[in-house]
VOPAGU-2260 file (C-alpha; in pm, 1 decimal, decimal comma):
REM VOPAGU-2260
SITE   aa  ch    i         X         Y         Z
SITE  UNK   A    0    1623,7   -4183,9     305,1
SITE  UNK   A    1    1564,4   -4155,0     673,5
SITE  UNK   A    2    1787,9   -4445,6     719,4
SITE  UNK   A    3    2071,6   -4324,0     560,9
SITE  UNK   A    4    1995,5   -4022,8     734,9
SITE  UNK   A    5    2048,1   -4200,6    1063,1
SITE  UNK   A    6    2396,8   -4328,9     994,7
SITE  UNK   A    7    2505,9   -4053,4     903,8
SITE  UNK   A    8    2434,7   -3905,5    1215,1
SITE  UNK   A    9    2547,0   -4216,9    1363,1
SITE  UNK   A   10    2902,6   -4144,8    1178,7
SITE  UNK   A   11    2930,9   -3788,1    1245,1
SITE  UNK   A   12    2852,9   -3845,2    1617,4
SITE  UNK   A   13    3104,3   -4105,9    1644,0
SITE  UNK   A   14    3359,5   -3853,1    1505,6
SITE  UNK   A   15    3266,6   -3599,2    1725,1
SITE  UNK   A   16    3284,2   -3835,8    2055,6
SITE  UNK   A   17    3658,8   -3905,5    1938,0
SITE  UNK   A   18    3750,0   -3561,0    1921,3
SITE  UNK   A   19    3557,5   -3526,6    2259,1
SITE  UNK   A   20    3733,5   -3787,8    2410,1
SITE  UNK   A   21    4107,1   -3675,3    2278,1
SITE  UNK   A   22    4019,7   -3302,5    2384,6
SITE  UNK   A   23    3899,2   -3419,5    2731,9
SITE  UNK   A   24    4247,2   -3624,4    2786,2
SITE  UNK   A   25    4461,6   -3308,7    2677,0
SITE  UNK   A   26    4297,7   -3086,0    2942,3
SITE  UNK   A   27    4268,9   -3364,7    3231,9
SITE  UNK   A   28    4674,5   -3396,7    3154,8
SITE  UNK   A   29    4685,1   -3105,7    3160,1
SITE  UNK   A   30    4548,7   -3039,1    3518,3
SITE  UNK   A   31    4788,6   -3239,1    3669,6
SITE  UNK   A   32    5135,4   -3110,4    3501,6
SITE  UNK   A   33    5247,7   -3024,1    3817,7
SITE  UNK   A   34    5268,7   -3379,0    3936,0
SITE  UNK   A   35    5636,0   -3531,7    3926,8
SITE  UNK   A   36    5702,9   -3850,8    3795,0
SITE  UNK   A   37    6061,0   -3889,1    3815,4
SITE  UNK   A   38    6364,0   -3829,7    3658,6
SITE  UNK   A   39    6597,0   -4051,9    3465,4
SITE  UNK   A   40    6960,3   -4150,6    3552,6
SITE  UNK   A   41    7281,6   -4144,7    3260,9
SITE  UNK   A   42    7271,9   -4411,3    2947,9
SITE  UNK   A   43    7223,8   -4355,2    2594,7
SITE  UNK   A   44    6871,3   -4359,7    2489,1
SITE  UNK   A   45    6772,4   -4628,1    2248,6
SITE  UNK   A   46    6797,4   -4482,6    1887,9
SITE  UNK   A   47    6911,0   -4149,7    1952,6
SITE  UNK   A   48    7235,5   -4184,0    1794,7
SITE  UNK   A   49    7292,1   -4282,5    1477,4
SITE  UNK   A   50    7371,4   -4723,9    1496,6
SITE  UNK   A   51    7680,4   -4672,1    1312,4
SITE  UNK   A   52    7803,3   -4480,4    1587,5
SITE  UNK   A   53    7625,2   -4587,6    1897,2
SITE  UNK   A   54    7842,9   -4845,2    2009,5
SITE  UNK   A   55    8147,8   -4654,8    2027,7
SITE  UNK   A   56    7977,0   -4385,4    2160,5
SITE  UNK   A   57    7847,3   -4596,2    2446,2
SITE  UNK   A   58    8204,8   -4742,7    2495,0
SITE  UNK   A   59    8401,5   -4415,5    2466,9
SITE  UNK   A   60    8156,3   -4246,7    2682,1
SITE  UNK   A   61    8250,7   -4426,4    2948,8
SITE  UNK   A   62    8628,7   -4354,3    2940,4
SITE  UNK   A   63    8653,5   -4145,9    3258,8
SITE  UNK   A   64    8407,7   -3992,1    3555,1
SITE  UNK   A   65    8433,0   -3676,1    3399,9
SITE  UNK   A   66    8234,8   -3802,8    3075,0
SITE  UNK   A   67    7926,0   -4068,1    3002,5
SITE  UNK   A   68    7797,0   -4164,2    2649,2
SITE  UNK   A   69    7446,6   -3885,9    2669,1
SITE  UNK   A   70    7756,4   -3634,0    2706,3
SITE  UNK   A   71    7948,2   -3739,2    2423,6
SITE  UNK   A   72    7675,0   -3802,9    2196,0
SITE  UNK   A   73    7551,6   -3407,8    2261,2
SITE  UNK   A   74    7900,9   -3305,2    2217,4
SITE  UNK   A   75    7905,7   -3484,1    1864,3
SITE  UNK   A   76    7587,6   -3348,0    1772,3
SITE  UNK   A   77    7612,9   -2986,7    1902,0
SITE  UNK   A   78    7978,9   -3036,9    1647,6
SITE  UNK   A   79    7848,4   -3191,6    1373,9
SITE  UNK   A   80    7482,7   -3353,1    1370,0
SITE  UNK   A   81    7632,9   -3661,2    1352,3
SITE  UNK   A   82    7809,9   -3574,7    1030,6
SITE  UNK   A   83    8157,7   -3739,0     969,6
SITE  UNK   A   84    8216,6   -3509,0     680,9
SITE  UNK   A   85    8115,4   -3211,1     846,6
SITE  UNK   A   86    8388,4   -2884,9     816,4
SITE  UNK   A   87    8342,7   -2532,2     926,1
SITE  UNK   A   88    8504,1   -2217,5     821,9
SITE  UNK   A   89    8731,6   -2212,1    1093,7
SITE  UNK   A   90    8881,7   -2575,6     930,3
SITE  UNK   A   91    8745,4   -2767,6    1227,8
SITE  UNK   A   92    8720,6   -3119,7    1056,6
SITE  UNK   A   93    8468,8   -3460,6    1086,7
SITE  UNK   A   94    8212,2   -3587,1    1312,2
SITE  UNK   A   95    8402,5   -3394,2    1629,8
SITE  UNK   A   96    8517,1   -3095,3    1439,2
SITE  UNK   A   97    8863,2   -3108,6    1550,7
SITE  UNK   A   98    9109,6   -2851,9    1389,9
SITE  UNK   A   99    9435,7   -2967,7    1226,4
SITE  UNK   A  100    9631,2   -2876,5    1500,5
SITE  UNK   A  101    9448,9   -2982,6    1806,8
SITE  UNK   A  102    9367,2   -3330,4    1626,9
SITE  UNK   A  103    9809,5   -3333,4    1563,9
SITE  UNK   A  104    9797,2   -3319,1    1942,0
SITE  UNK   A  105    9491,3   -3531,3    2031,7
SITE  UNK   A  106    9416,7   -3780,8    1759,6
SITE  UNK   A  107    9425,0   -4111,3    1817,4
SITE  UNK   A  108    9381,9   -4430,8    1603,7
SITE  UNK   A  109    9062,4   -4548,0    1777,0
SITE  UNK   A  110    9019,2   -4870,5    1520,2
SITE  UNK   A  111    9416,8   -4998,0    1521,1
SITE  UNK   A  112    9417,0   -4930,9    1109,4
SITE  UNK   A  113    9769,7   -4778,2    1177,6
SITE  UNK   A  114    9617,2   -4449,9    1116,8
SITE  UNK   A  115    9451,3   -4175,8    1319,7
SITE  UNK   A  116    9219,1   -4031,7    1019,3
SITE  UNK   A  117    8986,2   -3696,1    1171,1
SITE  UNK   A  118    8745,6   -3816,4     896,0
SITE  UNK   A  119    8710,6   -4135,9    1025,2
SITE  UNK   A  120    8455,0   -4171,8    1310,5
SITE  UNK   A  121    8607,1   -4491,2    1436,4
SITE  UNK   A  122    8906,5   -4272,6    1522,8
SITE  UNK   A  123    8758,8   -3913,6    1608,8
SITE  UNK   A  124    8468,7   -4018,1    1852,8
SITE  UNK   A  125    8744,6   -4209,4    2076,4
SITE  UNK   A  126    8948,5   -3897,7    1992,2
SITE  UNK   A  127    8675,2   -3715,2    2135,7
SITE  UNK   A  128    8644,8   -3891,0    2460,8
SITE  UNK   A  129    9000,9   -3917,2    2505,4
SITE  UNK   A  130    9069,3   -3500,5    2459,0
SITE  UNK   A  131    8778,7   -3451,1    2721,5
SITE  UNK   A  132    8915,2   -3700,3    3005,8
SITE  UNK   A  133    9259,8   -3521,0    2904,1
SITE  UNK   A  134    9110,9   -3166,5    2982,9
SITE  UNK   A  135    8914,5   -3334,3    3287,4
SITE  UNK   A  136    9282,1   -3444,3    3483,2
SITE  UNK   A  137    9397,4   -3114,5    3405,2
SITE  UNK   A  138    9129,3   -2901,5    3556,0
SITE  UNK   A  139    9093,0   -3239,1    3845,8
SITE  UNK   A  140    9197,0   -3006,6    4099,5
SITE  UNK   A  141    8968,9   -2718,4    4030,5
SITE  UNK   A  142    8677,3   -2671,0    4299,8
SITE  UNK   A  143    8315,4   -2737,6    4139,3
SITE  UNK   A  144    8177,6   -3045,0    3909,6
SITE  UNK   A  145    8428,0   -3226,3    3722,9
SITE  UNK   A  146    8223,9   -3249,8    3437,0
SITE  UNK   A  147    8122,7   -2837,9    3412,4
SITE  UNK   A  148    8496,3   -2799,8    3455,7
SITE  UNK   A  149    8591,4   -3029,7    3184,3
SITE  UNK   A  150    8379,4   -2835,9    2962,5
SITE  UNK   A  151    8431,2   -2514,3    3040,6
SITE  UNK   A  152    8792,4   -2616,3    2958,9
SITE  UNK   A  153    8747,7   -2764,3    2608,3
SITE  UNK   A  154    8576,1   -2406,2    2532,3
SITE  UNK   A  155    8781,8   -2157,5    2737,4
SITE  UNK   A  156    9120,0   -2392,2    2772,6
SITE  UNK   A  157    9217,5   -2520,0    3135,4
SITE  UNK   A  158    9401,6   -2230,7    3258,1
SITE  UNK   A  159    9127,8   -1991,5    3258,5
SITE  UNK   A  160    8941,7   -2289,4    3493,4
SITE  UNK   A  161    9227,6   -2322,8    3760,7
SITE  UNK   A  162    9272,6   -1947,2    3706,5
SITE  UNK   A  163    8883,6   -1907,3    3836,8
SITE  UNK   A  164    8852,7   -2191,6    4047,7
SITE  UNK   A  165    8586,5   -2305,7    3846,0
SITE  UNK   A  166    8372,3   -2245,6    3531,9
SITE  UNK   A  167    8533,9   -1892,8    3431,0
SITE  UNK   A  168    8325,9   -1601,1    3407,1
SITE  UNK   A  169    8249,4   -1538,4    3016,3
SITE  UNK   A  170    7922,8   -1540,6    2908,2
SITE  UNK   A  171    8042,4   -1731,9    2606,1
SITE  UNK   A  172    8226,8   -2085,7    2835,1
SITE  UNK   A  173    7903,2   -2020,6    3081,2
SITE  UNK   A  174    7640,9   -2099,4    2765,7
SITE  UNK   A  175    7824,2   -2349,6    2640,9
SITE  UNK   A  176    7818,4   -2581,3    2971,7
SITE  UNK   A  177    7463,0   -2511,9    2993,2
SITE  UNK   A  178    7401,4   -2599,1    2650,6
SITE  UNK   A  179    7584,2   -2950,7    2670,8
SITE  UNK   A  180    7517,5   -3061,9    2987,0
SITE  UNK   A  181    7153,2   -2956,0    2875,6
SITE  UNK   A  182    7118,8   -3121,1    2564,1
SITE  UNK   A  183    7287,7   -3426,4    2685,5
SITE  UNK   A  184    6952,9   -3489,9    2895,6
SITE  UNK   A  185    6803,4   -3568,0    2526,6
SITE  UNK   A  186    7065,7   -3849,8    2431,6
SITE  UNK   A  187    6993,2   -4011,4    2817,1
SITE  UNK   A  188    6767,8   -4271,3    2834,8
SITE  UNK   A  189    6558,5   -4259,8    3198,3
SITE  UNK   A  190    6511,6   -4535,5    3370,7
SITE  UNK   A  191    6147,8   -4414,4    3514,7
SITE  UNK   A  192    5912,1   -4178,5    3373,1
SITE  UNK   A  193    5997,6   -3792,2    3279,9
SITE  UNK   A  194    5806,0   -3525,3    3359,9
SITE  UNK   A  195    5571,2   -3378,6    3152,8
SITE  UNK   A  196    5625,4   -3026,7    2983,8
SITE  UNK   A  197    5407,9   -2753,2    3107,3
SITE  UNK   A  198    5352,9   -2617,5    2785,2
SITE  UNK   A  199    5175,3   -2918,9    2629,4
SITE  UNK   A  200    4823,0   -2778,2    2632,5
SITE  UNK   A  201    4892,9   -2522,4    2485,8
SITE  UNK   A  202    5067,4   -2617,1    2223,9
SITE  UNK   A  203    4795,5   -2871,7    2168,0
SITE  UNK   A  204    4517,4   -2619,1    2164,5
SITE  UNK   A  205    4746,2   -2456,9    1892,7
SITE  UNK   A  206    4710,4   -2726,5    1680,9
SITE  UNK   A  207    4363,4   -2809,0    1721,7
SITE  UNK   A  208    4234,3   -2488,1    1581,4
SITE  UNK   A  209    4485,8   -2571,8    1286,1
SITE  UNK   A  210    4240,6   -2908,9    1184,6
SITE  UNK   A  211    4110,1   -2887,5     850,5
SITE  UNK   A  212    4397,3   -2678,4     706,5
SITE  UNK   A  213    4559,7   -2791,2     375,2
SITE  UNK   A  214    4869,5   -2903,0     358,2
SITE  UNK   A  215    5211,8   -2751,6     261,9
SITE  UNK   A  216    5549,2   -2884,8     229,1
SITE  UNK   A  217    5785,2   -2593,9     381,8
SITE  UNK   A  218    5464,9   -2446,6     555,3
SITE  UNK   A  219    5517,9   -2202,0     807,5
SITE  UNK   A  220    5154,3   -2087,9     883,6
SITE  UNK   A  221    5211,8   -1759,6     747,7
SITE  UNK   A  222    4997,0   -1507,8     589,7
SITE  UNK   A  223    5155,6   -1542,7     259,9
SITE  UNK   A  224    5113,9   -1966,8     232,4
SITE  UNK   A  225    4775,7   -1911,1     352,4
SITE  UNK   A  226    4807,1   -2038,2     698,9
SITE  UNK   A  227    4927,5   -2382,0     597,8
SITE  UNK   A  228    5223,4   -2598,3     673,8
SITE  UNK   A  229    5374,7   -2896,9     730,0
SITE  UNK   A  230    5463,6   -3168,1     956,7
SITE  UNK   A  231    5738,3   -2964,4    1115,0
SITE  UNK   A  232    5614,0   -2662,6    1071,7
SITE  UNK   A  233    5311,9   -2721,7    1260,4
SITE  UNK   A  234    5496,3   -2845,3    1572,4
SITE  UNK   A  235    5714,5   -2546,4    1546,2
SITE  UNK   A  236    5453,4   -2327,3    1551,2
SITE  UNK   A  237    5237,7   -2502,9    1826,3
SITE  UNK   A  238    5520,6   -2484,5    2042,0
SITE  UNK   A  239    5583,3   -2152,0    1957,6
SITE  UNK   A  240    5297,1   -2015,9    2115,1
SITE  UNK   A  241    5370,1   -2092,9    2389,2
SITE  UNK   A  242    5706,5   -1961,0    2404,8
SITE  UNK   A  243    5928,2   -2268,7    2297,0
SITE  UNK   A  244    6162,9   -2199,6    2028,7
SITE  UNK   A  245    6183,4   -2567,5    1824,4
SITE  UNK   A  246    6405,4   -2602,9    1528,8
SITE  UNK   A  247    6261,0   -2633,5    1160,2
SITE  UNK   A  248    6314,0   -2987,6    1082,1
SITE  UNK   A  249    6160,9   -3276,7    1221,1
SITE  UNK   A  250    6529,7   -3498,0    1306,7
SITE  UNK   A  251    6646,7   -3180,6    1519,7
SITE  UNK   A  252    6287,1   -3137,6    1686,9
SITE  UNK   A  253    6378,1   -3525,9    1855,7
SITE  UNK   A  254    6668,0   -3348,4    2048,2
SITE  UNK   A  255    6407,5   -3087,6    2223,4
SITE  UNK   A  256    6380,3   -3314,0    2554,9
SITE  UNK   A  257    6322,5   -3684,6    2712,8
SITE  UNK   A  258    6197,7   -3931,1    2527,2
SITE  UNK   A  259    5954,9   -4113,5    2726,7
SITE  UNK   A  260    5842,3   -4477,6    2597,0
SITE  UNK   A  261    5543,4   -4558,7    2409,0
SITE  UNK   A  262    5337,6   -4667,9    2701,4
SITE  UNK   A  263    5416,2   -4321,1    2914,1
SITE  UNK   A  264    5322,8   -4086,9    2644,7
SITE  UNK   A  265    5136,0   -3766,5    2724,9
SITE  UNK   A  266    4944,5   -3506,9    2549,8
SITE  UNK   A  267    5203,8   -3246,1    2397,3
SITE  UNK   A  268    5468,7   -3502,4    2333,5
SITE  UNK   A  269    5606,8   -3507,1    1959,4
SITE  UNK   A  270    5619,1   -3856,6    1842,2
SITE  UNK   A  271    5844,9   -3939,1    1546,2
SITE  UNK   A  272    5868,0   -4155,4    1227,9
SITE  UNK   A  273    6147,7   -4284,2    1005,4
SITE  UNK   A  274    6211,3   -4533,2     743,0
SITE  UNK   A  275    6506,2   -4585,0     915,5
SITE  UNK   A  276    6438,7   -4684,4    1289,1
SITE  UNK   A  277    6806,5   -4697,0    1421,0
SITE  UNK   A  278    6889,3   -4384,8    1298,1
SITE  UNK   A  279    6741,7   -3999,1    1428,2
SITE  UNK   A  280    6885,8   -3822,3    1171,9
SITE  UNK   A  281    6671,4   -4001,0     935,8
SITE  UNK   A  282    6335,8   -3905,1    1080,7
SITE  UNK   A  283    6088,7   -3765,7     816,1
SITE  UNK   A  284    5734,0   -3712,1     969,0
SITE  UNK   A  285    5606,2   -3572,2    1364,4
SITE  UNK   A  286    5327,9   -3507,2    1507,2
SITE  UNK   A  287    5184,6   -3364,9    1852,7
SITE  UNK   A  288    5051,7   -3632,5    2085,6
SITE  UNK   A  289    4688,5   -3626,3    2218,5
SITE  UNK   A  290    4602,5   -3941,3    2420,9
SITE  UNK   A  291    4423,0   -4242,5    2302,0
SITE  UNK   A  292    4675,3   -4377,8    2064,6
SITE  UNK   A  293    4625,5   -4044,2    1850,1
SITE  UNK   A  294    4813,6   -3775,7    1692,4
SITE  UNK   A  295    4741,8   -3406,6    1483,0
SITE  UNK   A  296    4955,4   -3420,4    1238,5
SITE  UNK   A  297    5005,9   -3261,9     881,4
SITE  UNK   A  298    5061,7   -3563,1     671,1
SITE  UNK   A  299    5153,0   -3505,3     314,0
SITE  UNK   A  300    5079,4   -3304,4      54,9
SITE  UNK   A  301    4703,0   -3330,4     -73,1
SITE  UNK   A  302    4565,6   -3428,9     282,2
SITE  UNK   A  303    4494,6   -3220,3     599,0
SITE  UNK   A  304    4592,5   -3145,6     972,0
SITE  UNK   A  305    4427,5   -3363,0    1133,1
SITE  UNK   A  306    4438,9   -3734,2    1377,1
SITE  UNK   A  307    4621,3   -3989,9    1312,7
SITE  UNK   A  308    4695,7   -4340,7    1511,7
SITE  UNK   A  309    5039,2   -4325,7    1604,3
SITE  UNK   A  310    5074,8   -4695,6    1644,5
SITE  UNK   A  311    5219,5   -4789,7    1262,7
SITE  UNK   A  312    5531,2   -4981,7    1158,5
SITE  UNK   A  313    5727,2   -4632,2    1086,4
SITE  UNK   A  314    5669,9   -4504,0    1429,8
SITE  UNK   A  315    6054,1   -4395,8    1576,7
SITE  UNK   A  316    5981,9   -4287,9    1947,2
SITE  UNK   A  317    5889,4   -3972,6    2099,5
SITE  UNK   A  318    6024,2   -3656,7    2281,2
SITE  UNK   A  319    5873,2   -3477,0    2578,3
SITE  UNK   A  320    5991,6   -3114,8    2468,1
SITE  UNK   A  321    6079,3   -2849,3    2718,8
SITE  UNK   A  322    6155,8   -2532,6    2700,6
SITE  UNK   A  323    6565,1   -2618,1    2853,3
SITE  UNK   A  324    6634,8   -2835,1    2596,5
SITE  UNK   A  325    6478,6   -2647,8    2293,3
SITE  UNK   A  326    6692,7   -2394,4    2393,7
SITE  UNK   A  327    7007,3   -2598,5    2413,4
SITE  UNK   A  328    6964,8   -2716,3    2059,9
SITE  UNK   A  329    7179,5   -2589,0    1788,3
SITE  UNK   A  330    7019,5   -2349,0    1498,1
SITE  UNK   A  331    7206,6   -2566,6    1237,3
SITE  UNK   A  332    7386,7   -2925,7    1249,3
């Protein structure tokens, strides 16, 4: 009796060190978030795009200065969320929502079929890129950056841009640059380290009073569900509270930032799994980094929030969320 007595103090203490030792690394991150470590430089990042697409994203995105393929791929996902069926009630059609008569003016047959099809996204991604270094040469002239013009173009047309000089002065063109040129930074791959988001703590002391709670697919946390939720629901609500606004689903959640590589994690990064690892859209599970290889995470229905190694075959990549880019993300795709 004693002995088994002593194990199990044994295996309780061992538990406890791990938490000790994950909780430890969150705050000792945490102490130095003010620390840089670099920024990255333009080029798609690995798996952020859909594979069927990435390769003519990362060739059309290179058409002209005024582009590069992070651009284009935010563009296409701001549009569509990847979606090559995608139409809106104002008729705008396929993976770069072009309406009827702007893709009369601007289609082109990317592919050599003999056909420039909108629905087709070997045809409307180079349409894409080609209508935006078209707006860029018209607006070339225009004082400011060449890309900021060329955008503010393609949402307020290029007169009002040589009319201003510049990025015109609605609120409406003004959100929309920011928004892009924002979001893009989440399709970039960096070629150093990015910095680390000064909310992680928080958000990880968020979900470490959550431990122990059941389970709940569609959980939100509230009242009503008994405090419980799910994957994506629980990284919603640990950022949250500390004033990031994430998205509900986990595939949009991967667009909130960076995405720094396995070996530069931090506590407070979401990390990301899919079935599918060429694909973002196709993420199903995430989870808030905490150091030592280990996540909290709400894993499926019947278990509870709680660590979980990160290092498994259906691990996708991470995101270093910040508030910027959560804000540049789209409420639906």
């Amino acid at each position: 009796m004693r002995k088994a007595w002593i194990w199990a103090t044994v295996a309780v203490g061992a538990a406890l060190s791990l938490v000790m030792v994950l909780v430890l690394g969150v705050y000792v991150v945490a102490g130095n978030l003010a620390n840089g470590l670099g920024r990255g430089t333009v080029g798609l990042a690995k798996n952020a795009v859909p594979a069927a697409y990435a390769s003519l994203v990362q060739k059309w995105g290179n058409l002209c200065g005024a582009i590069n393929p992070a651009l284009l791929a935010a563009q296409l996902y701001q549009e569509s969320g990847f979606n090559p069926r995608a139409k809106s009630p104002a008729k705008a059609e396929g993976i770069a929502q072009f309406i009827p008569g702007t893709w009369a003016i601007h289609g082109i047959d990317g592919n050599s079929d003999g056909v420039a099809d909108v629905w087709d996204p070997r045809d409307a991604i180079p349409s894409a890129a080609s209508y935006d270094c078209k707006l860029a040469s018209y607006v070339k002239d225009a004082p400011g950056d060449p890309t900021e013009n060329m955008l503010a173009a393609y949402n307020a047309g290029a007169y009002a841009v040589i009319k201003y000089g510049g990025v015109p002065p609605y609120r409406e063109t003004q959100n929309y640059v920011r928004t892009i040129t924002t979001l893009a930074k989440s399709f970039a791959a960096p070629v150093r380290r990015v910095d680390p988001s000064k909310q992680a703590a928080g958000a990880i002391y968020f979900a470490q009073k959550k431990l122990g709670t059941p389970y709940l697919w569609g959980g939100d946390g509230t009242a009503d569900q008994g405090g419980r939720f799910d994957c994506s629901g629980l990284t919603k609500a640990a950022y949250e509270s500390v004033g990031v606004a994430l998205p509900r689903v986990a595939n949009d959640q991967y667009n909130a930032g960076p995405h720094p590589k396995r070996d530069e994690l931090l506590p407070g990064d979401l990390v990301f799994f899919s079935d599918d690892l060429t694909d973002s859209r196709a993420i199903r599970h995430v989870g808030i980094y905490v150091g030592g290889g280990y996540m909290i995470d709400a894993p499926r229905t019947g278990a509870v929030i709680r660590f979980d190694p990160i290092d498994t075959p259906d691990y996708f990549g991470a995101t270093r969320v910040t508030e910027d880019g959560a804000k540049a993300l789209p409420t639906t795709v």
